[in-house]
C-alpha positions in Angstrom: 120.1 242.3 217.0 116.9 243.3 218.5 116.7 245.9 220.3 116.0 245.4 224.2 112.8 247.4 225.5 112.8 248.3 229.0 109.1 247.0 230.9 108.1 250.4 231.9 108.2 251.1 228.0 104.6 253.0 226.8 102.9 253.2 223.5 99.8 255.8 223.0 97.4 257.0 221.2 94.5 259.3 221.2 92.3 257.2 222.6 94.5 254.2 224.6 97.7 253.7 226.0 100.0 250.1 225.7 102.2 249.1 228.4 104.0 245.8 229.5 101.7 243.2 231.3 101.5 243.1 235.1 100.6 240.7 237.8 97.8 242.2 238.1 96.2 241.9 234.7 95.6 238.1 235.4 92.2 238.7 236.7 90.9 240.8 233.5 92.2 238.2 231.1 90.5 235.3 233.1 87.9 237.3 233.2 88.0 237.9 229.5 87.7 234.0 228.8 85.0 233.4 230.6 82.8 235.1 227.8 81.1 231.7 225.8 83.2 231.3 223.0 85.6 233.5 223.2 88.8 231.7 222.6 87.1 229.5 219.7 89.6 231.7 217.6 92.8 231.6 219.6 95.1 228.3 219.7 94.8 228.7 223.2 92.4 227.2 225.8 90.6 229.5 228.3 92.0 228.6 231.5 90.3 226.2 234.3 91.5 228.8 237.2 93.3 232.2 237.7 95.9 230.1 239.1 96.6 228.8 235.6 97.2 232.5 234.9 100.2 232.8 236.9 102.6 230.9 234.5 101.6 232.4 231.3 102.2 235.7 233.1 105.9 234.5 234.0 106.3 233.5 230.8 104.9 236.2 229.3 107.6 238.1 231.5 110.6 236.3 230.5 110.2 236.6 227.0 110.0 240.7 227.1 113.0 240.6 229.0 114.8 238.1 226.5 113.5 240.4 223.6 111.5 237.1 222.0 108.1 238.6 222.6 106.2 241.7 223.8 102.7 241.5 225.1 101.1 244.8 226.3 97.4 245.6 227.4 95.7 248.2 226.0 94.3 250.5 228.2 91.5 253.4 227.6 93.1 256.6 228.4 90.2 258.2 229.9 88.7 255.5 231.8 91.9 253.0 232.9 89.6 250.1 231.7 91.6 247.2 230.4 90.2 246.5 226.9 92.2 243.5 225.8 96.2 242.2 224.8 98.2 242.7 221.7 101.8 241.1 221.2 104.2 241.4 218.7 106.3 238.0 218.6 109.8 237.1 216.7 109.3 234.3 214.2 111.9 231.8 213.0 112.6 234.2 210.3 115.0 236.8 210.6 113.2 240.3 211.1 110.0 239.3 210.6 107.4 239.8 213.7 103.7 238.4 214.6 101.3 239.9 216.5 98.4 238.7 218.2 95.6 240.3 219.9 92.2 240.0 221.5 89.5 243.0 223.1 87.3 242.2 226.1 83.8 241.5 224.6 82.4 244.3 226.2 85.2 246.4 224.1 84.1 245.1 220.6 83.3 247.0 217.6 84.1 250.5 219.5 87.8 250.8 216.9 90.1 250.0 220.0 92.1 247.1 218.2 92.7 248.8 214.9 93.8 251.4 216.8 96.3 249.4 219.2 97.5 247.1 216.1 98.1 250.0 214.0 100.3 251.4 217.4 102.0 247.8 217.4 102.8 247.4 213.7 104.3 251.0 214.3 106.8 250.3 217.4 107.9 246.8 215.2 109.3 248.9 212.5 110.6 251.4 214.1 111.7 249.7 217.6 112.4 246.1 216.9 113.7 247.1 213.0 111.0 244.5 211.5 111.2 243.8 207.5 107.7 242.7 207.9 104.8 241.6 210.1 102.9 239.2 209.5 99.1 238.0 212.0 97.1 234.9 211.5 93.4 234.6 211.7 90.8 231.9 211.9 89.2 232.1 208.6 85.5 232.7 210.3 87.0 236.3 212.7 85.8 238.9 209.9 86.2 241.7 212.3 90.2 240.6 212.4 90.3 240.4 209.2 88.8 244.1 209.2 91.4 245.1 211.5 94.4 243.9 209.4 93.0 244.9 206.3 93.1 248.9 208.2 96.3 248.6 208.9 97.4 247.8 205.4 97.6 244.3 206.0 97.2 242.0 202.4 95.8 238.3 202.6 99.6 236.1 201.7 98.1 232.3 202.8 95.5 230.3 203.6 96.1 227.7 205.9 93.9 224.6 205.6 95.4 223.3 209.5 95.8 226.8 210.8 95.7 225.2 214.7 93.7 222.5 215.5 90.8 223.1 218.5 88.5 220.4 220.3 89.5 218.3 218.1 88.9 219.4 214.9 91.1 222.0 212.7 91.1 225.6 212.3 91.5 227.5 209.0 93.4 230.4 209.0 94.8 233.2 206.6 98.0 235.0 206.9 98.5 238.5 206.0 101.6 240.2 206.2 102.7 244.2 205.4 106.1 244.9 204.7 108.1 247.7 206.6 108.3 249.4 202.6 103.8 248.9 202.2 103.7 250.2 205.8 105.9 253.6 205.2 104.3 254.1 201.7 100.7 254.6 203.6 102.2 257.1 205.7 
């Protein structure tokens, strides 16, 4: 059974903290997908208003609280800026998690995410008892790839229909780290 985590729950750092998504952040992520192309590698669309915000933030919401899904922001200790998300998800196989992430483009390249998915792969073995964890990536996102690879991450799949966007399909790798690779980097 997985463990419930309360939504006042923290994760840190040296650099950032994590904590459970507010109201509040609707604004930074819309503002987030206004960048051109930014979601070209998500399987999500950038949304048309902040009002569309609202009901992935509800959702987002009940799925902490039925233990299916934690999405935090990641937050720069000294500052309080918002840099981006990162959630760890249940998939339909028993213990095994997927996380997801994005940094604001102004964030990029700076070490946040490796930092924050490190933080997240972390809190899924040792908080939600993982066996593994496992992230996709559209094929062309080197810099996620660079992130994964960091956190000890190894290349499993390719997926020739990874998620299909404007029409047209998206080819994705999946990497994966067991909880026994993840202790033996420690």
């Amino acid at each position: 059974m997985t463990p419930r985590i309360m939504l006042d729950y923290k994760l840190e750092t040296n650099r950032i903290y994590l904590r459970s998504r507010i109201f509040d952040d609707n604004a930074f992520v819309y503002e987030a997908t206004r960048y051109e192309g930014f979601n070209d590698g998500m399987p999500w669309n950038a949304p048309l208003s902040i009002k569309e915000m609202e009901d992935r933030y509800y959702l987002t919401l009940e799925n902490w609280i039925n233990a299916i899904a934690y999405s935090f922001v990641i937050i720069e200790k000294n500052t309080d800026y918002r840099l981006g998300i990162i959630s760890i998800r249940k998939t339909e196989i028993l213990n095994k998690w997927d996380i997801g992430y994005w940094i604001h483009p102004e964030k990029q390249r700076m070490g946040f995410m490796k930092e924050a998915a490190s933080k997240i792969i972390e809190f899924g073995f040792l908080e939600l008892m993982a066996d593994s964890i496992q992230a996709k990536y559209a094929l062309w996102n080197i810099a996620s790839e660079r992130v994964l690879l960091n956190c000890g991450m190894k290349n499993v799949e390719f997926i020739e229909k990874g998620f299909e966007k404007n029409g047209e399909w998206v080819k994705e790798n999946r990497m994966e780290i067991t909880k026994l690779e993840w202790e033996l980097r420690k």
